[in-house]
TIGUZA-700762 format. One line per field, with one value per residue (C-alpha): residue number from 1; residue in one letter; x, z, y. Coordinates in steps of 0.05 Angstrom, whole numbers. Layout:
residues N
k: NUM | ...
r: A | ...
X: X | ...
Z: Z | ...
Y: Y | ...
This chain:
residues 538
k: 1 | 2 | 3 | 4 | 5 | 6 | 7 | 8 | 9 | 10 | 11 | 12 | 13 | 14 | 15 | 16 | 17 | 18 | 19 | 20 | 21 | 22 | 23 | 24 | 25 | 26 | 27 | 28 | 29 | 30 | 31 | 32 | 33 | 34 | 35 | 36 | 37 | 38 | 39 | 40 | 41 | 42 | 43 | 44 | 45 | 46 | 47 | 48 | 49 | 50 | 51 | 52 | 53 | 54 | 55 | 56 | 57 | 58 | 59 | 60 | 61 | 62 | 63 | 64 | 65 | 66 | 67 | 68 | 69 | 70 | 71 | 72 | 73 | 74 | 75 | 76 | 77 | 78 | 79 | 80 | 81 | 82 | 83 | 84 | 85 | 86 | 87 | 88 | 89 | 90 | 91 | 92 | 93 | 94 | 95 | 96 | 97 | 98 | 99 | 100 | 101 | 102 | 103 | 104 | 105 | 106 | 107 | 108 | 109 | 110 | 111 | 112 | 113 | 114 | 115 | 116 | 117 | 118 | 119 | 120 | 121 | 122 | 123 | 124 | 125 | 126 | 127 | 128 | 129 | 130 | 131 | 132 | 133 | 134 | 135 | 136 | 137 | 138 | 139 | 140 | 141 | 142 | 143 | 144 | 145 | 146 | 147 | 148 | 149 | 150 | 151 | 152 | 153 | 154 | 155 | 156 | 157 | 158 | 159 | 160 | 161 | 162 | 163 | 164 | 165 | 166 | 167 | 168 | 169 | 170 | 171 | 172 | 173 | 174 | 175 | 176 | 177 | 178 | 179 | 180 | 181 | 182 | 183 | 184 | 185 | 186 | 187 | 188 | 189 | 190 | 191 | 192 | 193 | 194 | 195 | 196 | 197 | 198 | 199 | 200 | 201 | 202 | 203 | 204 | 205 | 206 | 207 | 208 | 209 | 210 | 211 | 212 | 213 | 214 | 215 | 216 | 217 | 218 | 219 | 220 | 221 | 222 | 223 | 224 | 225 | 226 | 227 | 228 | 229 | 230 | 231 | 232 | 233 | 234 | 235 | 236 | 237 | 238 | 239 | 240 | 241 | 242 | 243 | 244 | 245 | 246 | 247 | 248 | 249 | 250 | 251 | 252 | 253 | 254 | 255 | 256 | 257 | 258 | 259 | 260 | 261 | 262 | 263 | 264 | 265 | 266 | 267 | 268 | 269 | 270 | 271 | 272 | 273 | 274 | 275 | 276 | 277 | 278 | 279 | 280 | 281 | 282 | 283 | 284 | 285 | 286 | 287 | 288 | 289 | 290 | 291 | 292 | 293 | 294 | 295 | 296 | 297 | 298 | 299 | 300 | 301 | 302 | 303 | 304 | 305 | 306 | 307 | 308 | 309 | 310 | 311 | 312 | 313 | 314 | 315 | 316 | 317 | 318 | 319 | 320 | 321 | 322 | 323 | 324 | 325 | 326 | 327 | 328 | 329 | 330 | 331 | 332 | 333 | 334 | 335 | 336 | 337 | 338 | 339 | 340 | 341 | 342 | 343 | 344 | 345 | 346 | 347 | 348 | 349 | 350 | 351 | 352 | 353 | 354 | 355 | 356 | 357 | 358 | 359 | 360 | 361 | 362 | 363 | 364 | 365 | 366 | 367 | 368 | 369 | 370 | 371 | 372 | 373 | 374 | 375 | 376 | 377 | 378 | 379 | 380 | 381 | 382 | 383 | 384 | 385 | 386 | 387 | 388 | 389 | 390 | 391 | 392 | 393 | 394 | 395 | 396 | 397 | 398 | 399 | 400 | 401 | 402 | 403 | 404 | 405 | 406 | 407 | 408 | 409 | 410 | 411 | 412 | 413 | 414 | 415 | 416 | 417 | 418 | 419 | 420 | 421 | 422 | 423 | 424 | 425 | 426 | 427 | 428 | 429 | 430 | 431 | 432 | 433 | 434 | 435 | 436 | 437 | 438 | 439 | 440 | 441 | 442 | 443 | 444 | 445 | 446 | 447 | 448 | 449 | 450 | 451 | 452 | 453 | 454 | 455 | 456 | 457 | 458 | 459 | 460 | 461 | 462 | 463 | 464 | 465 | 466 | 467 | 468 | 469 | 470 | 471 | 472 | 473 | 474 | 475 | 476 | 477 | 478 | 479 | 480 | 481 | 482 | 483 | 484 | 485 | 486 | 487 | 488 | 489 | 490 | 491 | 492 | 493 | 494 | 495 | 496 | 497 | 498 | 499 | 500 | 501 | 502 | 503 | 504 | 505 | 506 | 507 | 508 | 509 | 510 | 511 | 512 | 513 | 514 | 515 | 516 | 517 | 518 | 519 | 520 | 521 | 522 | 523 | 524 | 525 | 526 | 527 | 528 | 529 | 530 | 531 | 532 | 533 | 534 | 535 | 536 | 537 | 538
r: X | X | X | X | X | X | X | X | X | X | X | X | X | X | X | X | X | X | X | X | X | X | X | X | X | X | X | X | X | X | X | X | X | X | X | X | X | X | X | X | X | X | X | X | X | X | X | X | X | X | X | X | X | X | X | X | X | X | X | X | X | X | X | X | X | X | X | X | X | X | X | X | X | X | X | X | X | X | X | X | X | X | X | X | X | X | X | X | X | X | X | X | X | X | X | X | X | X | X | X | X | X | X | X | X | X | X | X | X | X | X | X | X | X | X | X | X | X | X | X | X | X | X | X | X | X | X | X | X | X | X | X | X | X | X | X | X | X | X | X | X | X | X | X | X | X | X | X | X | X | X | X | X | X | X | X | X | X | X | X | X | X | X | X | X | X | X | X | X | X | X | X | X | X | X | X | X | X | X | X | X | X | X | X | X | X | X | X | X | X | X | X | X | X | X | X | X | X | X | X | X | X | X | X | X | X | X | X | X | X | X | X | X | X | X | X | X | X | X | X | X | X | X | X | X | X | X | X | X | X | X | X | X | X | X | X | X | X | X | X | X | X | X | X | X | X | X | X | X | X | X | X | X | X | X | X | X | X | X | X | X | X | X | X | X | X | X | X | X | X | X | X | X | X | X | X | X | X | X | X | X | X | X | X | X | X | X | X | X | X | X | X | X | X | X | X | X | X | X | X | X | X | X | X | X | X | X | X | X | X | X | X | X | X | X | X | X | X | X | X | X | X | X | X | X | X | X | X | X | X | X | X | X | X | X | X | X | X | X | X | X | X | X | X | X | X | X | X | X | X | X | X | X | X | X | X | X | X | X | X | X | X | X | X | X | X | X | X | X | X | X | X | X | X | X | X | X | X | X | X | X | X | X | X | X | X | X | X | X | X | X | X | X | X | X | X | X | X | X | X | X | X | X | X | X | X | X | X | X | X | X | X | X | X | X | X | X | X | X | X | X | X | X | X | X | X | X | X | X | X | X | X | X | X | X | X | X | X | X | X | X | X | X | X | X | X | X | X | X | X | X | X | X | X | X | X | X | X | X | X | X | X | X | X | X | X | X | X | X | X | X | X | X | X | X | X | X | X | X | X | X | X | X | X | X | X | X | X | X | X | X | X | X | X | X | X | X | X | X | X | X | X | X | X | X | X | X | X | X | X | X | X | X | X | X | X | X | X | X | X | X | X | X | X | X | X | X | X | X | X | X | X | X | X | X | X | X | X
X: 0 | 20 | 46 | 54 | 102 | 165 | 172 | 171 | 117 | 102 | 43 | 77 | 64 | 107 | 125 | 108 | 169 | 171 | 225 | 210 | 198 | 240 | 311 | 352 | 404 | 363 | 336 | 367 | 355 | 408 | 457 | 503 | 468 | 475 | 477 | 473 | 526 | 504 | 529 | 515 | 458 | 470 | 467 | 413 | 416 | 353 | 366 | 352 | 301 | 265 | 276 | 246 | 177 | 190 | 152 | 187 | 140 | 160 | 238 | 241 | 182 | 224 | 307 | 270 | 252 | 311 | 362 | 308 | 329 | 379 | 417 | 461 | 475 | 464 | 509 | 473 | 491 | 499 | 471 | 442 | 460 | 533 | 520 | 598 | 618 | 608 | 567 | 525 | 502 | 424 | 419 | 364 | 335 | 299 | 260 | 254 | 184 | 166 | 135 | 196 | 165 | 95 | 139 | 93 | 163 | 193 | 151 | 181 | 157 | 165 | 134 | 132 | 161 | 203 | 261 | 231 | 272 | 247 | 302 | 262 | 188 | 193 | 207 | 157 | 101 | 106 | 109 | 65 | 6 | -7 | -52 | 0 | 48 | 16 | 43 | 130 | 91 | 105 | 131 | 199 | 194 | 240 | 263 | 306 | 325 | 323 | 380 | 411 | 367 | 391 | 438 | 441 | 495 | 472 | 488 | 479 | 467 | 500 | 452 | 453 | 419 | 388 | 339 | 286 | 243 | 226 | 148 | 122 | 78 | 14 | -20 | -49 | 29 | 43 | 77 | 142 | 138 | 116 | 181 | 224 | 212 | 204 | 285 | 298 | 276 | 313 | 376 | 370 | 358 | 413 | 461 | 439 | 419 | 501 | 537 | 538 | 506 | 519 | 493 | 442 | 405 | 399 | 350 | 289 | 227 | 253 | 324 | 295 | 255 | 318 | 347 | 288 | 283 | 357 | 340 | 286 | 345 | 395 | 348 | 335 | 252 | 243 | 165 | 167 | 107 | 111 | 68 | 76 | 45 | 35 | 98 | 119 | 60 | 89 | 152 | 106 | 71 | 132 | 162 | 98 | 105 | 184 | 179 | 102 | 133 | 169 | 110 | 75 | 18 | 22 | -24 | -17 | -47 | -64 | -44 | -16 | -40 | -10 | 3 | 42 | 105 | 62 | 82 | 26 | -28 | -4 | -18 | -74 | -111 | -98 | -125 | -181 | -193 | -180 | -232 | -280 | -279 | -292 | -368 | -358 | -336 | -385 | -436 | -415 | -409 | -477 | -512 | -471 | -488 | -513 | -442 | -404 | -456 | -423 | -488 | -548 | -530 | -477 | -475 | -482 | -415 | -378 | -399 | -379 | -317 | -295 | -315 | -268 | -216 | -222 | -219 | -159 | -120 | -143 | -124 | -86 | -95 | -26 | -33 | 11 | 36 | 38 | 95 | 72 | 14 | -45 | -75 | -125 | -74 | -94 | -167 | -148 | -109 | -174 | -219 | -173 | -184 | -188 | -244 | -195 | -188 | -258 | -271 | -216 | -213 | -281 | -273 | -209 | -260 | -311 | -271 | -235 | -301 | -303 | -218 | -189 | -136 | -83 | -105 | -76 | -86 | -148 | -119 | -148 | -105 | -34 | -57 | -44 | 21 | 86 | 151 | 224 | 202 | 169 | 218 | 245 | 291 | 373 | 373 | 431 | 490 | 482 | 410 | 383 | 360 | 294 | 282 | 324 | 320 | 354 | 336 | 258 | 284 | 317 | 273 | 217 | 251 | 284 | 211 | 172 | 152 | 112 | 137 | 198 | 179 | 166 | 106 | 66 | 82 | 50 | -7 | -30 | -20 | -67 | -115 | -116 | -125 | -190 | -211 | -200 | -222 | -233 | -168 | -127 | -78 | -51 | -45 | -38 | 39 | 66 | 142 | 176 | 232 | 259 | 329 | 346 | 387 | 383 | 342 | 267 | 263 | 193 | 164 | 105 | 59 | 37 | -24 | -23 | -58 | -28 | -44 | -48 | -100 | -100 | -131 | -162 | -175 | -243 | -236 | -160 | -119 | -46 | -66 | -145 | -190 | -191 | -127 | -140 | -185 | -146 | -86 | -130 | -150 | -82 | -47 | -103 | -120 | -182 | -196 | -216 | -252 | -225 | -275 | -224 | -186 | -119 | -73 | -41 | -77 | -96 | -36 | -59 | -133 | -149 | -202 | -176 | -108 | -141 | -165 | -86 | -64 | -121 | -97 | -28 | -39 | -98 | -84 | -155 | -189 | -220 | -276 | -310 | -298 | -265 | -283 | -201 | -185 | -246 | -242 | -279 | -216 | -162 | -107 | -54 | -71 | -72 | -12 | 43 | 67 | -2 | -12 | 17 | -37 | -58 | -8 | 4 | 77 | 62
Z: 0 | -8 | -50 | -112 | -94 | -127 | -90 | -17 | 14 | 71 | 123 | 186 | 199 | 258 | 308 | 297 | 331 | 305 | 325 | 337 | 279 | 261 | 260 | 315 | 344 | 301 | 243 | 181 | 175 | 167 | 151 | 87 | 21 | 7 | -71 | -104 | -118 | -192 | -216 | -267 | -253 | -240 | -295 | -286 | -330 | -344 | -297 | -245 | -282 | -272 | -204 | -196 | -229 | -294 | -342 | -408 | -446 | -406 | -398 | -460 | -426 | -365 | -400 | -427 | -361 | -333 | -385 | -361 | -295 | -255 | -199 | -141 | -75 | -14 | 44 | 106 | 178 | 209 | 283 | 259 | 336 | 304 | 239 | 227 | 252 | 208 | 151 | 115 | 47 | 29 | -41 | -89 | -160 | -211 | -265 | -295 | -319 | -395 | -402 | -359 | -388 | -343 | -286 | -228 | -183 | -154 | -122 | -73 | -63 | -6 | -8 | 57 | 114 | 150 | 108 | 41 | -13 | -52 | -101 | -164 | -143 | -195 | -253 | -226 | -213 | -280 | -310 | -266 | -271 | -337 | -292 | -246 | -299 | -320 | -259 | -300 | -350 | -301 | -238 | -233 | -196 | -134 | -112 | -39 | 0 | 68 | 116 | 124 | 73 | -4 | -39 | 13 | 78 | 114 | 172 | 171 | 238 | 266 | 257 | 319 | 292 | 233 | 212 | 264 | 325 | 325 | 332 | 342 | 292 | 334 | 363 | 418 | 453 | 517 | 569 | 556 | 486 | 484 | 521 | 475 | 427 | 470 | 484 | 417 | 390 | 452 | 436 | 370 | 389 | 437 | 378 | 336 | 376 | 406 | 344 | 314 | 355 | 331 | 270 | 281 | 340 | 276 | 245 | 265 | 222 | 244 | 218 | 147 | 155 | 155 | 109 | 67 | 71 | 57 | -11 | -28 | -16 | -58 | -119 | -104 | -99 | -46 | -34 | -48 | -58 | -31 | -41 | 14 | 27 | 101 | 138 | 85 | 121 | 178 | 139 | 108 | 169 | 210 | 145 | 147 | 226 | 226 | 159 | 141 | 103 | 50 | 36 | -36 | -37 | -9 | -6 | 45 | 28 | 81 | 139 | 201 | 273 | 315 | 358 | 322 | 356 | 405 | 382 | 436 | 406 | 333 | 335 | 390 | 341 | 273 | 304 | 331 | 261 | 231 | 275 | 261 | 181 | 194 | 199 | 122 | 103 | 151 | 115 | 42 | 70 | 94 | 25 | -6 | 33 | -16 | -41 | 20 | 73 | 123 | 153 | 128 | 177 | 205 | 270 | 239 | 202 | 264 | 310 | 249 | 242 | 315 | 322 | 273 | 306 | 372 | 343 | 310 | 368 | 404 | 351 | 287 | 216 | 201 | 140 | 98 | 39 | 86 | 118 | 186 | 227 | 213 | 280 | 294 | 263 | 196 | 206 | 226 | 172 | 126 | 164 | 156 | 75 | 31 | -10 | -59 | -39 | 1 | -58 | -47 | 31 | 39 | -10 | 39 | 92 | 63 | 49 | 107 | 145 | 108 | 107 | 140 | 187 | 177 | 106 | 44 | 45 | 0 | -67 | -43 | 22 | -10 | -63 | -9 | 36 | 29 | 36 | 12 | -58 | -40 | -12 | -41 | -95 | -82 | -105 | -172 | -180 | -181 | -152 | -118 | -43 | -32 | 41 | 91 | 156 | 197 | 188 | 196 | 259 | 289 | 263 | 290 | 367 | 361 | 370 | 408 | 468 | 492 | 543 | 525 | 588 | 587 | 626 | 594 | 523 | 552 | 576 | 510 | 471 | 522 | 512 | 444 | 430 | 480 | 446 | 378 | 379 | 302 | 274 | 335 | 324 | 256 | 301 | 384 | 374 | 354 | 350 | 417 | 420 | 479 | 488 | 437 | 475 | 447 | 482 | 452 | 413 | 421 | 386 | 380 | 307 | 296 | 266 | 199 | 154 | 80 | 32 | 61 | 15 | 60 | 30 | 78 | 58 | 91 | 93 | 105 | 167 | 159 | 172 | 188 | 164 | 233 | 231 | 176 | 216 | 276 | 232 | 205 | 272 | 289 | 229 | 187 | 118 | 65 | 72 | 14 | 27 | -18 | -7 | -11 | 28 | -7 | 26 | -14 | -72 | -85 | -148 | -188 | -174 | -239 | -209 | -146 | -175 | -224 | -165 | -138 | -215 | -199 | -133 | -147 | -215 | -184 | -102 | -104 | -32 | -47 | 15 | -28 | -45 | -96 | -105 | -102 | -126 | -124 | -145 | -208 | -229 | -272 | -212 | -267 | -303 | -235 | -206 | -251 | -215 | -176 | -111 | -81 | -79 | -8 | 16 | 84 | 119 | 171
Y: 0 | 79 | 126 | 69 | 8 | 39 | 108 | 64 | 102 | 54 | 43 | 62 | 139 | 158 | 215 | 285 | 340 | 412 | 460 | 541 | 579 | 638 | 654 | 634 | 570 | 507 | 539 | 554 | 623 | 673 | 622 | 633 | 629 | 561 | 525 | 464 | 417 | 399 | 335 | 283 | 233 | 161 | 114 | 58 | -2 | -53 | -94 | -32 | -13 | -75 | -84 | -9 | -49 | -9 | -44 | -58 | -14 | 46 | 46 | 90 | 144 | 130 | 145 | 202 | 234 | 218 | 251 | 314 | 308 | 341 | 316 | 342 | 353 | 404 | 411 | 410 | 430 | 357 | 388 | 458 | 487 | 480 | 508 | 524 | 446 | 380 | 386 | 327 | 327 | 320 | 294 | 317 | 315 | 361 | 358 | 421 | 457 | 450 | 520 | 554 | 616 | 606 | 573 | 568 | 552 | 496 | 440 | 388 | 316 | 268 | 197 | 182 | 126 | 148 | 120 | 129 | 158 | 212 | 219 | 186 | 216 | 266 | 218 | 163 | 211 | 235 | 161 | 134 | 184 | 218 | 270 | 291 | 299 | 353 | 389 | 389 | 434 | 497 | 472 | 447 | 383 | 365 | 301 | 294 | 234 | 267 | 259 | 191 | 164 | 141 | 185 | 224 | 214 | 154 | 106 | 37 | 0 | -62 | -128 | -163 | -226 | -263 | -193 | -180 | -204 | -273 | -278 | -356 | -382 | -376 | -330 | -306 | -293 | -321 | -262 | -305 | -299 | -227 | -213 | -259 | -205 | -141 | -170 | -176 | -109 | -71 | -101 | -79 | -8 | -5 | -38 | 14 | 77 | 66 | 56 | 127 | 175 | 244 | 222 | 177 | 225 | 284 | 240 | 278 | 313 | 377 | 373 | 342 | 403 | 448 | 417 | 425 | 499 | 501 | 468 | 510 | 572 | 542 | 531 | 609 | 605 | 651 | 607 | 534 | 492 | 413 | 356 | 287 | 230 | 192 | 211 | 258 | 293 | 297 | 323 | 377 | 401 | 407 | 445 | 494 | 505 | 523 | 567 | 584 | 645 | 608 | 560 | 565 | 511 | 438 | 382 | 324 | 261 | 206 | 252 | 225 | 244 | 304 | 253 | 208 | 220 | 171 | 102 | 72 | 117 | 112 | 37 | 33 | 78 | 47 | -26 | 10 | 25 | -45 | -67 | -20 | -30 | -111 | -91 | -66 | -134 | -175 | -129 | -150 | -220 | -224 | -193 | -251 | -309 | -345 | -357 | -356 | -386 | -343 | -308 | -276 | -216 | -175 | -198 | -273 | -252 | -231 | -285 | -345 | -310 | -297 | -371 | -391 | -347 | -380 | -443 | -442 | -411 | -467 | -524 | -485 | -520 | -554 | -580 | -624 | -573 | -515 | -499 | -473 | -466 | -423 | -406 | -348 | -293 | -321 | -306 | -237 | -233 | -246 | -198 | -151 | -149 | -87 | -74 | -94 | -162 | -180 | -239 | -275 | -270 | -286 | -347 | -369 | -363 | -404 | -470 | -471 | -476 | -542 | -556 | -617 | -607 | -652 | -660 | -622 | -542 | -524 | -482 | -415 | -420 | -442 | -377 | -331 | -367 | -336 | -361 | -350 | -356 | -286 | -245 | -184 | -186 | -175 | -102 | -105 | -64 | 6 | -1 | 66 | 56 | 57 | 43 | 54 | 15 | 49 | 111 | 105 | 76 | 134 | 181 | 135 | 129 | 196 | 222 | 175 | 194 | 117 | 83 | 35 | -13 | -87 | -81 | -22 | -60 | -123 | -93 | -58 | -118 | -154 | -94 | -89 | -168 | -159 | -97 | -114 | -189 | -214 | -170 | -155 | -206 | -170 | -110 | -119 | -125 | -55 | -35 | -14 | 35 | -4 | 7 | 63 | 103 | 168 | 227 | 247 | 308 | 343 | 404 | 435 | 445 | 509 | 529 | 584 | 620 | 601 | 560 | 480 | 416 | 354 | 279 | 244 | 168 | 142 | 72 | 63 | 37 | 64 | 129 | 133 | 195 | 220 | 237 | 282 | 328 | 323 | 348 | 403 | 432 | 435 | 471 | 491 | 481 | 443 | 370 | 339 | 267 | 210 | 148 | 90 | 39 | 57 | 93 | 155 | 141 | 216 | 208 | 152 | 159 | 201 | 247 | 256 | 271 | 332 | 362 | 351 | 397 | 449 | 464 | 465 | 509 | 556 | 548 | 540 | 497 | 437 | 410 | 361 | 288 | 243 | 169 | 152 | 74 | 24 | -47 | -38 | 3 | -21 | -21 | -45 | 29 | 68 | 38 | 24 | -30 | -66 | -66 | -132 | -192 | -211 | -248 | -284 | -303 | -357
C-alpha cells in the first residue's frame, strides 16, 4: 500500500516534533546562502530498471525523463545548533518545468516512511500518472532523500541477529513470548541507537525540515510549494510550522496524527480502526451469503468468524503442503481485507469452514502463503536505495515519546487483542523503541494561515481519516474526502489527482470528495506496478 510500490511510501506513519519557527540557534535562517552541488545523474541499467517495477514498455518514457532530470547535492549542517561544525550532504533531484516561461516555481515531493527515498518521485510521478504529470509543465519538480536516507549521507546500523524479532507461529502470545521479542527489538535499538550517535540522534522531522528549507534557498525560490504523502505529512507540516513564510501551496495526502510521535497511540488507534472497518466486510459477506454461507447478517458474520478465530487458536490447521501453522492470526489476517481483496478473503473463509486439518491445504489457502520464494529481490549493482532501515528507525525512536517498558508494552498488547477481537492479532503487537538510547526530541505544530489541501482516505488503516481532521484543527487548511481503502492514492486515482493539478496550478481549496481507487478500477492502469496480492507469511 502507499504512495505506488516503487517510491517506498510505507504504512507506518510515525512521530510528529517541530522546532521554533524563526531565525535563531536550530533553524536555518540567516545562515550563508547556500547552492547546489550539480552533478551528473546516475546511470541505471535494465536490470535496475526492472527491479524499480519499470515495465518494459516504459523504460524509453522513463530514460527520457531521466536525461530531463537534474541531480546534485546540498550541504547541510549535520547538528544545525553548530552550523559552522560538520556538515552532511542531502541529495536531491529536478526535473525542470516544460513551459519555464509560465513557471509556477519549484515544487518538492516526499513519499513518505520514515526511510523512504524521494530521489526518483519526480520521474515516477510523472510516469506513473499521466494526470499529475501535467504538474512538469510549469513547476519544476523536486526530488530529496532526506538525511541519512539514499543518496544522501547515511548510517547503517550493526545487525545483531538473523533480521528482526522472532514472533512464534501462533498466536495469541504467551507473556514469555511477548518478552522474547520485547528482548529482541531492545537489543537492536541499543546496537543501533550506540553505534553512531551524533549522527544517528539528527535523524528527526525537524532537521529534514531544515534541510528542506535550505533546498528550497539554494534553488533560489524565495516560496516553495511541496506535495507528501503519510509521513511525508508529517515532513510537510513540520516544514509549514518552522517556515510558514516560505511556503507556496502543499497538499498532504493520508495525513498522520498530531500525535504520532506517540508510538502507543499511533498503533492503539490504527487497530481500533481495523476493527471498526470488519463490519464493512461482515456487511458485504452477509448480502452474499448465498455464495459464502457465512451469515445472512452482520452480527451472523462476526460471531462465524470470531468462532473460527477461537478455534484455530485453540487447535491451528497444520496441514501437509503448508509450511507452518495457521492459527487465529490467519483469520485476522482475512478480516482484515481491503475492499480490494474482500472476494478472495471471503472465499479463503468459506472452504476452510469445510478444510481438514491434517489433510492437504485447499488451493485458495496455499494462493495466499508466502515463503522465501516471496521475498524481495537482491537489489543489482548500481540499484538506488529505496528504504532505509535504519533511518525510519531513528527518526521513529528519536521522537517517540511511549513508554519503552516491558510491562506497559505487555499490557497494551493484552488490551488491544480484548478490544479488537476478530483482527487484533494482525495488530496488538506494535514496534517498541525499547532500548534506543538516544534522548526524545519534542516540538510543538503550529497552526497558519497560508495555503495548506489535506486527502483524507475514509476507509483506510495506515493512517485513518480522523487523523486528517485532527491534523487540520491543528495547522489549518481544506480537507478533501477521498472514499477508498488505499492509502495515498490521491496520485494515481485520476479524479482525485485533477483536483491535486487544480490546486497546485490555481491554489484553489477543495472541501468536497473524490471516489479515489475502487475495485472496479483497472489497478494495473492506476498503479504502474499493482498493488501486491494478499499475501500471508506464517
Amino acid at each position: 500500500m502507499g504512495q505506488g510500490k516503487r517510491m517506498g511510501a510505507l504504512a507506518a506513519a510515525a512521530g510528529i516534533c517541530l522546532g521554533l519557527a524563526g531565525a535563531g540557534p536550530g533553524t536555518a535562517a540567516g545562515a550563508a546562502a547556500p547552492a547546489v552541488n550539480w552533478r551528473p545523474c546516475p546511470e541505471y541499467s535494465d536490470s535496475v530498471l526492472d527491479y524499480l517495477r519499470i515495465r518494459k514498455e516504459d523504460r524509453g518514457k522513463f530514460r527520457d525523463l531521466w536525461a530531463r532530470t537534474e541531480c546534485g547535492t546540498v550541504d547541510v549542517p549535520l547538528d544545525y545548533r553548530r552550523p559552522d561544525g560538520e556538515h552532511i550532504t542531502v541529495a536531491l533531484t529536478r526535473l525542470k518545468a516544460r513551459d519555464q516561461g509560465h513557471r509556477l516555481g519549484s515544487l518538492a515531493t516526499n513519499p513518505g516512511g520514515p526511510g523512504g527515498s524521494g530521489y526518483l518521485m519526480p520521474a515516477m510521478l510523472s510516469l506513473d500518472s499521466p494526470t499529475v504529470a501535467e504538474l512538469g509543465d510549469r513547476y519544476d519538480l523536486i526530488g530529496f532523500d532526506p538525511r541519512g536516507i539514499g543518496y544522501s549521507t547515511s548510517w547503517d546500523c550493526p545487525q545483531t541477529g538473523p533480521g528482526g524479532p522472532t514472533v512464534p507461529d501462533t498466536q495469541p502470545l504467551t507473556k514469555a513470548e511477548v518478552r522474547q521479542v520485547y528482548d529482541e527489538e531492545a537489543e537492536r535499538n541499543a546496537a543501533c541507537s550506540s553505534a553512531s550517535p551524533p549522527f544517528l540522534s539528527g535523524l528527526t522531522t525537524a532537521n529534514a525540515a531544515r534541510d528542506l528549507d535550505l533546498i528550497r534557498r539554494a534553488l533560489g525560490e524565495r516560496r516553495m510549494s511541496y506535495y507528501g504523502a503519510s509521513w511525508g505529512t508529517q515532513l510537510g507540516a513540520v516544514y509549514r510550522s518552522m517556515f510558514p513564510a516560505t511556503i507556496g501551496r502543499m497538499w498532504l495526502d493520508s495525513v498522520v496524527s498530531p500525535r504520532a510521535y506517540d508510538l502507543a497511540y499511533r498503533f492503539d488507534d490504527a487497530a481500533k480502526t481495523q476493527e471498526r472497518l470488519f463490519d464493512l466486510f461482515a456487511q458485504w459477506l452477509a448480502e452474499r451469503d448465498g455464495t459464502y454461507g457465512l451469515g445472512t447478517t452482520a452480527a451472523d458474520v462476526r460471531a462465524k468468524v470470531l468462532a473460527m478465530r477461537e478455534a484455530a487458536d485453540a487447535d491451528p490447521w497444520r496441514f501437509t503442503d503448508v509450511d507452518g501453522a495457521l492459527g487465529g492470526g490467519f483469520i485476522a489476517f482475512l478480516a482484515s481485507a481491503t475492499n480490494f481483496d474482500y472476494p478472495q478473503a471471503a472465499g479463503i473463509l468459506r472452504v476452510l469452514t469445510t478444510a481438514v486439518n491434517g489433510g492437504p491445504a485447499p488451493q485458495a489457502v496455499k494462493d495466499v502463503i508466502g515463503g522465501p520464494d516471496g521475498a524481495p529481490p537482491e537489489p543489482p549493482a548500481g540499484a538506488p536505495v529505496d528504504f532505509d532501515s535504519t533511518a525510519s528507525r531513528a527518526y521513529l525512536c528519536n521522537e517517540d515519546t511511549s513508554s519503552r517498558e516491558f510491562e506497559p508494552l505487555w499490557h497494551e498488547y493484552r488490551r488491544n487483542l480484548d478490544r479488537n477481537p476478530i483482527t487484533g492479532q494482525m495488530t496488538a503487537l506494535r514496534p517498541t523503541c525499547a532500548g534506543w538510547t538516544l534522548p526524545v526530541q519534542r516540538f510543538p505544530l503550529r497552526w497558519s494561515s497560508g495555503s495548506l489541501q489535506l486527502s483524507g482516505h475514509s476507509y483506510e488503516t495506515a493512517t485513518p481519516f480522523a487523523w486528517a481532521r485532527q491534523m487540520q484543527d491543528r495547522i489549518g487548511g481544506n480537507l478533501l474526502t477521498v472514499e477508498d481503502f488505499a492509502h495515498a492514492s490521491v496520485p494515481f486515482a485520476p479524479e482525485c489527482a485533477a483536483r491535486l493539478v487544480a490546486y497546485f496550478e490555481t491554489g484553489s481549496p477543495d472541501d468536497g470528495t473524490c471516489p479515489g481507487i475502487q475495485p472496479k478500477d483497472d489497478r494495473s492502469a492506476a498503479f504502474a506496478a499493482p498493488p501486491p496480492a494478499l499475501t500471508f507469511v506464517p
